[in-house]
N, C-alpha and C positions, 0 to 999 in steps of 0.2 A: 382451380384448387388442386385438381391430380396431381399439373405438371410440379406444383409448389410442393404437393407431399411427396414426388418422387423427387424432387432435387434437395426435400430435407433426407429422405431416406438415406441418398447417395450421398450426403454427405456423413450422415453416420457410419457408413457403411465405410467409408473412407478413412478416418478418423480412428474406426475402432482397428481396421487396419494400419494404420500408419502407428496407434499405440501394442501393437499386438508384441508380445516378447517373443524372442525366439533364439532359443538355446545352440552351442556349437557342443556337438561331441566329438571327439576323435579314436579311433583303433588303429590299429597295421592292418594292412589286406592279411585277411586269411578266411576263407573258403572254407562251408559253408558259410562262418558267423557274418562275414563284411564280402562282399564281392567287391572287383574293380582294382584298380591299380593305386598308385599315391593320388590323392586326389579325392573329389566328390563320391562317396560309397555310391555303389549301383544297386545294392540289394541286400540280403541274403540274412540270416535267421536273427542276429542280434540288431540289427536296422528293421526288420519288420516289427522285431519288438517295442524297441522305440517308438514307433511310427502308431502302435496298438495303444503305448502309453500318451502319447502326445493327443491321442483321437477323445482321452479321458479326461485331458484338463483343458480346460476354457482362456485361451488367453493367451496360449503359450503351443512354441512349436519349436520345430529344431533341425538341425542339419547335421551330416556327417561326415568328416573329413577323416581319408584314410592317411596316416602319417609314419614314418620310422617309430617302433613303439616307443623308445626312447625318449624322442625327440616329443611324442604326442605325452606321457607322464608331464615332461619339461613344463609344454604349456599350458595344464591343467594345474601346477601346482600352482604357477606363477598365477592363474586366474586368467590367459591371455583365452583361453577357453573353459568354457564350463562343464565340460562333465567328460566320462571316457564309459563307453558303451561296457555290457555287463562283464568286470572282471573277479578275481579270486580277492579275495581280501586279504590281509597281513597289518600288522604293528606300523609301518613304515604307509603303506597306503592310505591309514586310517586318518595320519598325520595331515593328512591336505584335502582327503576326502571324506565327505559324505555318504555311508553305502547303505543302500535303499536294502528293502525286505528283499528276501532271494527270488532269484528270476531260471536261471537255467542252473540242471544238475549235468555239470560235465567230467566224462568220466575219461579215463584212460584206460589202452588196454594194449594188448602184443597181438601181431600179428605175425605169419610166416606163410613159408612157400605150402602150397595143398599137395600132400604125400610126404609131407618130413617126419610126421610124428605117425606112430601108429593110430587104425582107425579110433583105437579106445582110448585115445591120451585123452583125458581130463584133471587139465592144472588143479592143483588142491590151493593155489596160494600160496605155496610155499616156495623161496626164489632158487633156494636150490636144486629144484628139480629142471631148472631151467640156466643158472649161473653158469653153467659150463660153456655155452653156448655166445657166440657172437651177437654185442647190443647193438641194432642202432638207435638213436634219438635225436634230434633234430638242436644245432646248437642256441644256447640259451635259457633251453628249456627244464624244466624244473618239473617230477611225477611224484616221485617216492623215494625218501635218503635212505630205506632201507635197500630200496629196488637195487639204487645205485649204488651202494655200497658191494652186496653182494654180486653185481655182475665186474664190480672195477676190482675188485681180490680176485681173479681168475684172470681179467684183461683188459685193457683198457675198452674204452664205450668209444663207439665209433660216430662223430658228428659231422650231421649235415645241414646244409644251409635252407632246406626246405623238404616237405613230405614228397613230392614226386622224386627228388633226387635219392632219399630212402628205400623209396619202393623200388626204384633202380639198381641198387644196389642189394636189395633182398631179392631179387628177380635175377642179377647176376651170380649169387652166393659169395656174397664180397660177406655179407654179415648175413646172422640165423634168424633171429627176431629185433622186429621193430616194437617198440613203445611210441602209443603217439594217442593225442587226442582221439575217439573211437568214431564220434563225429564226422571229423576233418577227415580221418583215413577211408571211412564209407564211400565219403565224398569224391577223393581224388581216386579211388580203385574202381567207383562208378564209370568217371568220366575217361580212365585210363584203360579202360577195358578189360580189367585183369577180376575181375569175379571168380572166373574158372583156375586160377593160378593163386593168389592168394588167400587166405585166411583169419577171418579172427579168432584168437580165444574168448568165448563167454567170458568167462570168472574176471571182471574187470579187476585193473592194478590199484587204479584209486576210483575214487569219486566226489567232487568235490563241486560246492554251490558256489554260483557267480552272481555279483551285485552291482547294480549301474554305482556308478561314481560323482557324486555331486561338489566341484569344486567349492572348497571355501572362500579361496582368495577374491574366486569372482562372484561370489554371493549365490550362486545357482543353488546351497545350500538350501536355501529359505524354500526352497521347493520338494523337498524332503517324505515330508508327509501328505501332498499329493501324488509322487512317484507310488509311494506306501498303496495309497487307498487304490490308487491306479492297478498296480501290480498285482492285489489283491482281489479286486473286479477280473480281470483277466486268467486267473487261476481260478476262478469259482464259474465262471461261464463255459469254461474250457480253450478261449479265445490261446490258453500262452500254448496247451500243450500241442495245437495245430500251429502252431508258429512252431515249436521244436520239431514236429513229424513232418513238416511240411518238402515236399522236395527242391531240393536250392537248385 
């Protein structure tokens, strides 16, 4: 009788496997949120979120594929994948996604070389006090139209193709201040050993909340409102804001 109720177990066991769903998401590499290169994520703050949410619903699980951001939009709109790890929302996003209750507040801010400003500079916010000054920002990228407006009437914004090659460039005095993600800049000034040489400004540029993405074409929508309760568990436990402090 055991062996008979272990080999019905195994085969539930089986079965509820072989029906289990399992979600594809996609981002670009970018450090802290996705570690790893094109390919299978390895890590880092918006995959462990996922992976927080996925531990909340029954049935269902997911994987993450890191892809040209472009190229990854493409196949979430098309439905060839179901969802795209937490981003900003807009009119044009809203059109093919699904976006769950807010997950990460991500902020922007400038950084520069330590000794540029005197020790009492504290930005008020205001971009003039700062517009004179050489921008850089990483190409693509989108902060603030006022930011950018007032730094490109003084000079054109100087763009690069990723944050280390910025910080290189603020490290050389090729340009004064960087705009970037505050996040992502922590991250590569950690790992690039420059603490003692660069700076952030408190007073962030923007701030702005991020929402998973739920394809519609590929139905991932219908999952919606357990992302919801999921995300919701996890802000009440404290489980999300140890996923944002956590070190990548």
């Amino acid at each position: 009788m055991r062996k008979i109720l272990t080999f019905f177990f195994g085969l539930v066991l089986t079965s509820q496997a072989a029906h289990a769903e399992n979600l594809s998401f996609c981002y670009d590499p970018y450090p802290p949120y996705t570690l790893g290169e094109e390919g299978p994520a390895t890590g880092g703050m918006k995959v462990a979120l996922l992976d927080a949410v996925m531990a909340q619903i029954d049935g269902v699980s997911a994987t993450v594929t890191l892809l040209p951001w472009k190229r990854c939009q493409a196949v979430v709109r098309s439905g060839e994948m179901d969802g795209i790890l937490p981003l900003f929302s807009n009119d044009e996003r809203r059109e093919y996604l699904a976006m769950s209750q807010e997950t990460i507040d991500q902020v922007a801010a400038f950084w520069h070389r330590k000794g540029q400003f005197d020790d009492e500079f504290d930005w008020s916010g205001d971009y003039a006090e700062l517009s004179h000054l050489q921008l850089g920002m990483l190409n693509g990228s989108y902060i603030d139209a006022e930011m950018e407006a007032a730094f490109e009437a003084q000079s054109e914004i100087t763009r690069a193709r990723d944050v280390p090659t910025l910080l290189e460039l603020l490290m050389l005095g090729r340009i004064d201040v960087v705009a970037i993600d505050a996040s992502v800049g922590r991250y590569v000034v950690a790992r690039q050993d420059l603490q003692d040489d660069l700076v952030q400004i408190d007073r962030p540029i923007s701030s702005k909340m991020s929402y998973f993405g739920l394809s519609k074409a590929s139905g991932a929508d219908r999952h919606l409102e357990e992302f919801n309760r999921a995300i919701a568990t996890l802000q009440e436990n404290g489980t999300l804001s140890a996923i944002v402090n956590a070190d990548y």
